[in-house]
N, C-alpha and C positions, 0 to 999 in steps of 0.2 A: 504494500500500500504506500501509495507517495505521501508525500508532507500533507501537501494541502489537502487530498481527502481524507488523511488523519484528521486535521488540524475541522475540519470540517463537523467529521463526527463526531469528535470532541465540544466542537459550538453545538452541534444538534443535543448531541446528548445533556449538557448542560441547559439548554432552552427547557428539555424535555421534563428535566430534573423540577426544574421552575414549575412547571406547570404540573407536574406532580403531584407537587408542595401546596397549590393554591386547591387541588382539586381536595387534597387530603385536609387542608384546614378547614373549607368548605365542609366538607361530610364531617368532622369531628363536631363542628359547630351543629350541624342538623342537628345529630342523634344527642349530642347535649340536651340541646333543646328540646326534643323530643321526649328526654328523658326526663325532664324536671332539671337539669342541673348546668351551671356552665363550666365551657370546656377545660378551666383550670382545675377545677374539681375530676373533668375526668382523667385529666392528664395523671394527676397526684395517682385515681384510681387504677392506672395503666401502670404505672413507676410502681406503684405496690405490688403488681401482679406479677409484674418482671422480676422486681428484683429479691420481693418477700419483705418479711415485715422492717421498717426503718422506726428511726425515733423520730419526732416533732423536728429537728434541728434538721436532720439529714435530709427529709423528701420538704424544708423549706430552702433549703440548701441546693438540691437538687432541680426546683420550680423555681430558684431566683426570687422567692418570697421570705417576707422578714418572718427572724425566729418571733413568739409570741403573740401580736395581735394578726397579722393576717394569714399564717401557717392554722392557729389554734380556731380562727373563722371557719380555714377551709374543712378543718378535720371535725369540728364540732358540728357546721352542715352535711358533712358526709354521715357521720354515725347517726345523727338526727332521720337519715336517710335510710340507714340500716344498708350503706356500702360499706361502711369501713367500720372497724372497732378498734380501741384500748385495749392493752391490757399491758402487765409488768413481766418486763424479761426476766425471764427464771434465772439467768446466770447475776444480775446486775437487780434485784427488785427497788432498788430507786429507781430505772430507768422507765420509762414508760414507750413502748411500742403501737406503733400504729398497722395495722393490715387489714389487707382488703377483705372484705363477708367472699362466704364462699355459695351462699345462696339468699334468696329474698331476690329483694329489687336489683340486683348487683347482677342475676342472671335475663333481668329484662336488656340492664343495660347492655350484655354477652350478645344477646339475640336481636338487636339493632344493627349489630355489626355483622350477621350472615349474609344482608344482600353482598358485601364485601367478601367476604369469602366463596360465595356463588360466582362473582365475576373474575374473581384472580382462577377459580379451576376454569372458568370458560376460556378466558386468555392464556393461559398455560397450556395447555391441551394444545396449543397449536406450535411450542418448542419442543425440539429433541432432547434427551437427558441433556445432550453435550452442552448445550444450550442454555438448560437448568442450572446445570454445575456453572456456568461462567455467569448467569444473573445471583447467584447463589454468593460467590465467590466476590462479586464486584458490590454487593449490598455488604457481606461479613464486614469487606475491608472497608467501604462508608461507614460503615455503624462503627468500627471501633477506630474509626475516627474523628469521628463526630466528637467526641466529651472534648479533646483539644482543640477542636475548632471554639467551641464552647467559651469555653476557659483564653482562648485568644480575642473571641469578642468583647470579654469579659474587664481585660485589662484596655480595649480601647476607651472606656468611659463612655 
């Protein structure tokens, strides 16, 4: 492949990327909304889900939200909600843990998100594995690179 049709699919891909991004804010906001909750609430509720239970400090840490008043809104409308709960880390029981319900409303919110997964099998069905493995492989290495991108925006002020 020459320069410039790299250099090309690299713009495309990038454009692509953009718009993505807008289509995936777009739908987080719907099913928010749909849900009773806005999408900072479910983002916290996605961070739970990935990464398992955090403390109040860590997933306001994590959402770019101050420890105290507006971490303890979010997490206090969440359990109000019956998405997230309290409870005290058994190794630490000063510490107090926040995680996600593992049913209630928590699975309504789950099942907003199938038309999402009905469309990613309809679109995939038409790549080969080898195909698979290279979207696979180019999402791993975005995603664990993303928290330094993060942290680079973070120092621009």
């Amino acid at each position: 492949m020459s320069a410039p049709d790299r250099a090309e699919l690299v713009a495309e891909l990038g454009h692509q990327a953009r718009v993505s991004t807008v289509w995936t804010v777009l739908l987080h906001h719907a099913i928010a909304s749909r849900s009773g909750i806005n999408v900072t609430d479910m983002q916290c509720i996605n961070l739970l889900q990935l990464r398992g239970p955090m403390t109040p400090g860590q997933l306001a840490d994590a959402m770019f939200l101050t420890t105290g008043g507006a971490i303890t809104a979010v997490i206090d409308r969440l359990e109000k909600a019956g998405m997230v709960r309290r409870r005290r880390d058994q190794q630490d029981r000063r510490r107090v843990l926040v995680e996600a319900a593992e049913e209630g409303p928590i699975s309504e919110l789950s099942r907003r998100f199938q038309p999402v997964a009905e469309l990613y099998e309809k679109v995939l069905d038409g790549y080969t594995d080898e195909q698979l493995a290279i979207l696979v492989d180019f999402m791993t290495h975005n995603n664990e690179a993303s928290p330094e991108v993060i942290e680079r925006v973070k120092e621009l002020g």
